[in-house]
N, C-alpha and C positions, 0 to 999 in steps of 0.2 A: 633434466631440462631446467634450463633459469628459473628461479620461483614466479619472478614476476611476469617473465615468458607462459609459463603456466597459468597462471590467474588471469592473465590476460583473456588468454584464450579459452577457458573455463567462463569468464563473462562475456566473452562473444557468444560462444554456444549457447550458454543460458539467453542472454541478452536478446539475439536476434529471434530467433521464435518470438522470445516473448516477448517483443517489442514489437513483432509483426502483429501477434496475436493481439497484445494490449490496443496496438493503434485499430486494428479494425472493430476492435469492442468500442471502442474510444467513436467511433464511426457513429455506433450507436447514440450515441448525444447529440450529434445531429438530428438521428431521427427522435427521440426523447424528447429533447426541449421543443420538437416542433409542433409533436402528438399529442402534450401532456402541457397543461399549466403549468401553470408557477406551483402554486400550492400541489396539484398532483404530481409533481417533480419532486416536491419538498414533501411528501408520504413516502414515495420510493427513499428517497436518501433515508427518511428517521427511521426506516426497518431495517436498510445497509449498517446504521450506525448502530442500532441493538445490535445486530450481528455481529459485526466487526467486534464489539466488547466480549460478547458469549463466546466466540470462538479462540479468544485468550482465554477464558475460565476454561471451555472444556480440554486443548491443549495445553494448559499451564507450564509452557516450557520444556515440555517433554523432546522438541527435536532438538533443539540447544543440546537438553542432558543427554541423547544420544549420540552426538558427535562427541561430548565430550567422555562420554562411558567405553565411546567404541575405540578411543584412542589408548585410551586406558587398563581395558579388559581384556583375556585374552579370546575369551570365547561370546566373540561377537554376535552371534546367534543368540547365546542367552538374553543379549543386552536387548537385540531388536523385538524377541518375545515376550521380553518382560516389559517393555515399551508399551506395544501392540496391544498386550492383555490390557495392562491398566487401562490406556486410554479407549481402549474397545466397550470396560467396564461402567465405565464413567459415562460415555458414550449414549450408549444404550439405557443408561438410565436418568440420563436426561431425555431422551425420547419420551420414555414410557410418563417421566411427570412431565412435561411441554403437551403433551397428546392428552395428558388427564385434566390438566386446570386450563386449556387452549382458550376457554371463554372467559376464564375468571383474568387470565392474562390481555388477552385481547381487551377488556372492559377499563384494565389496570392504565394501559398503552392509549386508551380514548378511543378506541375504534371495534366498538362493543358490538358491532353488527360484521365483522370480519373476522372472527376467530379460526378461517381457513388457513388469513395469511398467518397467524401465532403455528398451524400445524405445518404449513409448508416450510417456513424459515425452520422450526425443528429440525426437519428431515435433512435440509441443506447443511445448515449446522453439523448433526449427528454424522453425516456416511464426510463432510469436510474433515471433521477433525479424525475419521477415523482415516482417512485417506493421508493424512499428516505424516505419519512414523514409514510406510511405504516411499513417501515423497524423500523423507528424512535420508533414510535409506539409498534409497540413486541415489541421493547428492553425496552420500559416503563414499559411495562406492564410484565416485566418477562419472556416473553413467548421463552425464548430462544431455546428452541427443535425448534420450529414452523417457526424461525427468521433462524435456522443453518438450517432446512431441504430444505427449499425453496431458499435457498442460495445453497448450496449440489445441490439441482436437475438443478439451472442454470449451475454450472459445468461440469455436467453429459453431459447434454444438449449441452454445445459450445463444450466438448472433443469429445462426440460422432458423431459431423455433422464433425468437422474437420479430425477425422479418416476416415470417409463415403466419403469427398471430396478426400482428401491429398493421403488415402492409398486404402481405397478398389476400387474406381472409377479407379484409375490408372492403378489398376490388372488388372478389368475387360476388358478394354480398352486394355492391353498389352496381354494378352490371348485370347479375345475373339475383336480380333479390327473391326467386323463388329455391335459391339455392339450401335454404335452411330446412324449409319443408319437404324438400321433392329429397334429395339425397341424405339418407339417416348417417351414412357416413360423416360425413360436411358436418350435418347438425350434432354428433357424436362430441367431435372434439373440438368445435369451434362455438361461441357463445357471442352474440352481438352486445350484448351486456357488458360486457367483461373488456377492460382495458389494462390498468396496473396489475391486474390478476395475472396477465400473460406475460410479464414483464418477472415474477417472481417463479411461472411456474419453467417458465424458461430456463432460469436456475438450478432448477429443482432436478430437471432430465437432466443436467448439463454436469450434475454431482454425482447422479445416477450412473451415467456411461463413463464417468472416473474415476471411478469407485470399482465398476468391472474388469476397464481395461488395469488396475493395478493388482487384479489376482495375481498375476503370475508372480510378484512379489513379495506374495501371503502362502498361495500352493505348497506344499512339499516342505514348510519350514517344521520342525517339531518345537512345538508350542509348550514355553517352560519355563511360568510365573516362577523366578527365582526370591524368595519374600527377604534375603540378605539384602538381594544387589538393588531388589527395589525399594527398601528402607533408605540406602545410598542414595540412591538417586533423587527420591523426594527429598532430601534433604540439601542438596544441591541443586533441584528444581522451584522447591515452593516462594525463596526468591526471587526466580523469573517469574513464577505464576503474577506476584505484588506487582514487579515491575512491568510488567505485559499489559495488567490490568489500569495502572497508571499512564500507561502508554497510551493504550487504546483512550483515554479519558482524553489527553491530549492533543489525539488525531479526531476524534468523531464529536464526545459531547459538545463541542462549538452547537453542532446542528441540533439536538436533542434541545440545549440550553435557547436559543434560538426561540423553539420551536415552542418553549414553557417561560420564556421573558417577557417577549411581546406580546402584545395584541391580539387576537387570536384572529383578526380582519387580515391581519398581515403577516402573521408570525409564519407559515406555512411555503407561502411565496417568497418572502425572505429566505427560507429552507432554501428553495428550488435554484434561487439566484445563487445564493453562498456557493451549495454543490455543486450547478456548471458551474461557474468562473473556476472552483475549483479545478474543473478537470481541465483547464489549459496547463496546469500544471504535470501534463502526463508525461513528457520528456525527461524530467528530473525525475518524478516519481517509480519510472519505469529504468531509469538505468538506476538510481538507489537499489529496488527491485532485484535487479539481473546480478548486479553487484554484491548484493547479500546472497545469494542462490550459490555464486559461487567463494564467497571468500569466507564465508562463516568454517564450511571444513577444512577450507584452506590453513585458515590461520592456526587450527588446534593443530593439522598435523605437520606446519612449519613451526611451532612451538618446540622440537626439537632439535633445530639445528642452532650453529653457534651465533650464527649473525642473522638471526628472527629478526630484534628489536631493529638493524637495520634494514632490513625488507619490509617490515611494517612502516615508517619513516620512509622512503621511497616509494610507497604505494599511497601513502597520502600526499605524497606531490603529485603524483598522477590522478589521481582523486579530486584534489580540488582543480588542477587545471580543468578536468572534464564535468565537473557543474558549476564550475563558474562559466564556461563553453556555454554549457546549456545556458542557464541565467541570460545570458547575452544573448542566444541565438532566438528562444520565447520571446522576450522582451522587444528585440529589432523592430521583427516580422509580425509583432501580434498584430497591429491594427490592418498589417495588408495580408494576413493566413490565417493566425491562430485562432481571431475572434470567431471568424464563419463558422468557427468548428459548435458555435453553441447559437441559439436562436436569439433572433431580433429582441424578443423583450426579455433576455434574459443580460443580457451587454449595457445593461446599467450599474454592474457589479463591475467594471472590468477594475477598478481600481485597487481591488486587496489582490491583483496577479504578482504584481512584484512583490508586495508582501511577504504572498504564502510560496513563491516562487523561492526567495533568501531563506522563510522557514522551512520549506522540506530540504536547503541544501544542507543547515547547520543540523537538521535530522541525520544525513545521510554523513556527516563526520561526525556525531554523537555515533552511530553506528559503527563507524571504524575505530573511534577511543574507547567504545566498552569492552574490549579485547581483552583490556588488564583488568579487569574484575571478572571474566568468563576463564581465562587463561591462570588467574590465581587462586578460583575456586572463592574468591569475594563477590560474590553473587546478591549477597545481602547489600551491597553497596548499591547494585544496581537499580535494587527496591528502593533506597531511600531517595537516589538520582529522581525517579521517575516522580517517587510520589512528592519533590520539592514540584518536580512539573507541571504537578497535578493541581498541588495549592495555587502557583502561580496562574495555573488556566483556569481553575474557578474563580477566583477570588477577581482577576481580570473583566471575566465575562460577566458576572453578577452585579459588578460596576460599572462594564462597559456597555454591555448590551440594551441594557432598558432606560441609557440615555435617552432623553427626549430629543427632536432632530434637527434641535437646532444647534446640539454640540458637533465639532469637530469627527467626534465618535460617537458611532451608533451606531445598534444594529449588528449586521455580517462583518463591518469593519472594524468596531469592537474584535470581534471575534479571528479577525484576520489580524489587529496586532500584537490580541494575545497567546496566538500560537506562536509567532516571531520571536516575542519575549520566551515565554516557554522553553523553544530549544536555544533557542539562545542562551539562555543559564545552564540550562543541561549540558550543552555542548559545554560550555565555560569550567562549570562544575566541574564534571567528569575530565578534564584535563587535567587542570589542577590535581584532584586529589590521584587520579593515577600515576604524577610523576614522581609520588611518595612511594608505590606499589608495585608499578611495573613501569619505572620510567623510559619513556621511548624518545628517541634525539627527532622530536619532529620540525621542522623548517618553518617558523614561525612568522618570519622574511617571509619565505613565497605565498604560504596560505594568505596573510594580509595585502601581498603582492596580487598578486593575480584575482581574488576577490574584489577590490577597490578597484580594480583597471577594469573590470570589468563592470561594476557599478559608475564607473566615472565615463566610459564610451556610451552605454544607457544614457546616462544624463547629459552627455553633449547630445546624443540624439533628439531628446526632449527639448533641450534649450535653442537648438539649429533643426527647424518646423522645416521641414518639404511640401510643398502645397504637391507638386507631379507626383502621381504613383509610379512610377518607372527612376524618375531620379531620387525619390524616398530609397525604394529598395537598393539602387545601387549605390547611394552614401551610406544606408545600414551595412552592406553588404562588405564598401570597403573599413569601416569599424569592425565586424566581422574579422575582417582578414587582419588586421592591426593586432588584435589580440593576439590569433592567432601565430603571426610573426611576432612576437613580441615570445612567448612562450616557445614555439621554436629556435630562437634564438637563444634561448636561456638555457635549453634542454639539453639541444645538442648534441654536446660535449659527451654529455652521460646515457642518453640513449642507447647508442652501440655493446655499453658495457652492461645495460641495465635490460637488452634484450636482445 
């Protein structure tokens, strides 16, 4: 089959689930921002953002080194058990201290009267990253229905216990208020106290029953810590560990920083605001997502053929036409869709959407150019990429955030332009020095093409106001289609050949 034919369709299958699955999680923000303050919005996200860091330390790049091991080795078996162990290792004994010091942590985090939630985010953590190298595994092996269904059902799973907490318990409780007393059941597993608790432990089942249904990918393997191959692999991993952890610093600590800059009146609610506006940004984020799911094994096991470097170079033309697509298509429609998607007093942020909307896209092509440092075994490159990332996102935020408000900058939008900047050198970066390493003929015409048309329809949008909702959306609509022909017209030509 065509490669690009294949990768295609390899992010559709990944994609569609989980883009169905993402947008009805994504649902959940509606109900979130409506049920929960500002500031208790902005507690839920600063536990997200520990997590999101911890779960780079306890995977440390281990699915990376196994696409890369599996391609390499012949007895793939060894590679996935020597995986499994370490990480299963590491795992588990993160449990055992997260569970021993859960108060002294919780005290450390400021929230010294919750040391539940320090033991429930363990456990999510622990059975996630154990869940990691099985994940890994489908996506080697192809099996993407199997990879996006068991992904789909953990969704289902944390939307449906959070609606059973948040909305129907509430009813029953407010219609029938002797419901807690009279039925020990009811009173069992429901708590009128309890709010963001149901919101975490939601989580918790939802890692639970993913964790299960991937037995059948652990069953029957014989388990065979090989200490050669996994001396190998750490040593081709512990640079993605660096970079991962850099990573994560430049996607989450905005909020953490946020949340210890300001004010402590406001710093919290600022949280809440930063992370919805954030999540209008689910369309890019979710095909970046779908896109990594399938092209990461893609790319190791088209690194054998003779014309890779040009299959890679044609999938970033397709690449950037489809988030700059997105970019346009968020931006249009926000004020007549996307905004409803977050609550009334949180749509004072809406202005870092474009922002963070351009920064997850140059994310999503730093993604497609770390290929030459994965594919040369320059792994340590990747560590220093990130950690330039890193200095740039603290050092931004520490300046920008705890402006006073009557700068330009302040705050979440601090923090939204120094994510921007962030990948934006990264991206910049990691071109540069990869076309020393593993130089790729990428189209540098279309990427600045179709980016800029796409920022320049947005900005006629802006400058030509529609007061009608009906003739708004159908001038955005035909901007929309402008792009669109504008990029089929250019394509064309190469399409037929290219799939």
């Amino acid at each position: 089959m065509n490669p690009l034919k294949r990768l295609a369709g390899q992010t559709a299958i990944y994609g569609i689930p989980t883009i169905l699955g993402r947008f009805l999680q994504y649902l959940l923000v509606i109900l979130l921002t409506r049920v929960f303050t500002k500031s208790e919005y902005g507690v839920i996200s600063v536990f997200y953002s520990y997590a999101s860091f911890l779960m780079v330390i306890l995977t440390y790049g281990m699915e990376t080194t196994f696409f890369r091991f599996s391609e390499t080795e012949e007895r793939k078996d060894r590679v996935f058990s020597t995986a499994m162990l370490s990480v299963g290792l590491t795992s588990i004994a993160f449990l055992l201290l997260s569970n021993l010091f859960a108060g002294k942590l919780a005290s450390w985090m400021e929230y010294p009267f919750h040391s539940e939630y320090v033991i429930w985010f363990a456990w999510i953590l622990g059975l996630d990253a154990l869940a990691s190298i099985p994940f890994a595994r489908l996506r080697a092996q192809n099996k993407a229905k199997r990879f996006a269904s068991i992904k789909f059902i953990n969704i289902l799973t944390n939307i449906g216990l959070t609606l059973f907490f948040l909305v129907l318990c509430p009813f029953i409780v407010r219609h029938y208020p002797y419901a807690l007393q009279s039925n020990w059941l009811f009173s069992l597993v429901y708590r009128g106290d309890w709010t963001i608790e149901y919101v975490f432990i939601a989580n918790l089942f939802a890692s639970i029953l993913t964790f299960v249904l991937l037995f059948p990918q652990v069953i029957g393997m014989k388990f065979e810590f090989h200490k050669v191959l996994w001396k190998k692999m750490l040593l081709y991993t512990w640079p993605l560990l660096f970079a991962g952890m850099a990573g994560i610093v430049n996607e989450t600590f905005d909020r953490l920083l946020l949340r210890y800059l300001l004010p402590r009146n406001i710093s919290e609610a600022q949280v809440g605001i930063y992370s919805a506006c954030y999540k209008i940004s689910i369309l890019m984020t979710l095909f970046v997502q779908a896109y990594r799911f399938a092209a990461e094994p893609f790319f190791f096991a088209q690194a054998k053929e003779k014309e890779a470097k040009l299959v890679y170079a044609r999938i970033m033309d397709f690449f950037i036409i489809t988030v700059s697509l997105i970019f346009l298509l968020t931006m249009l429609y926000l004020d007549d869709v996307f905004i409803y998607f977050i609550g009334a007093k949180f749509r004072v942020g809406k202005n870092v959407i474009p922002i963070l909307l351009l920064a997850n896209l140059f994310l999503g092509v730093y993604y497609n150019l770390s290929i030459w440092y994965k594919l040369t075994s320059k792994t340590l490159w990747g560590a220093w990429l990130s950690l330039i990332g890193t200095v740039i996102t603290l050092v931004l935020n520490f300046w920008w955030i705890p402006l006073s408000p009557d700068h330009l900058i302040y705050g979440y939008l601090g923090s939204a332009w120094a994510t921007f900047i962030c990948y934006g050198a990264m991206m910049i970066l990691s071109y540069m020095i990869g076309r020393k390493y593993f130089p790729v003929p990428y189209n540098l015409l279309k990427f600045f093409g179709y980016l800029g048309l796409s920022v320049l329809l947005y900005t006629i949008s802006v400058l030509v106001p529609v007061q009608s909702a009906f003739l708004r959306i159908a001038f955005h609509t035909f901007l929309l289609l402008v792009f669109a022909g504008v990029a089929w017209r250019i394509e064309k030509p190469g399409l037929a050949k290219a799939f």
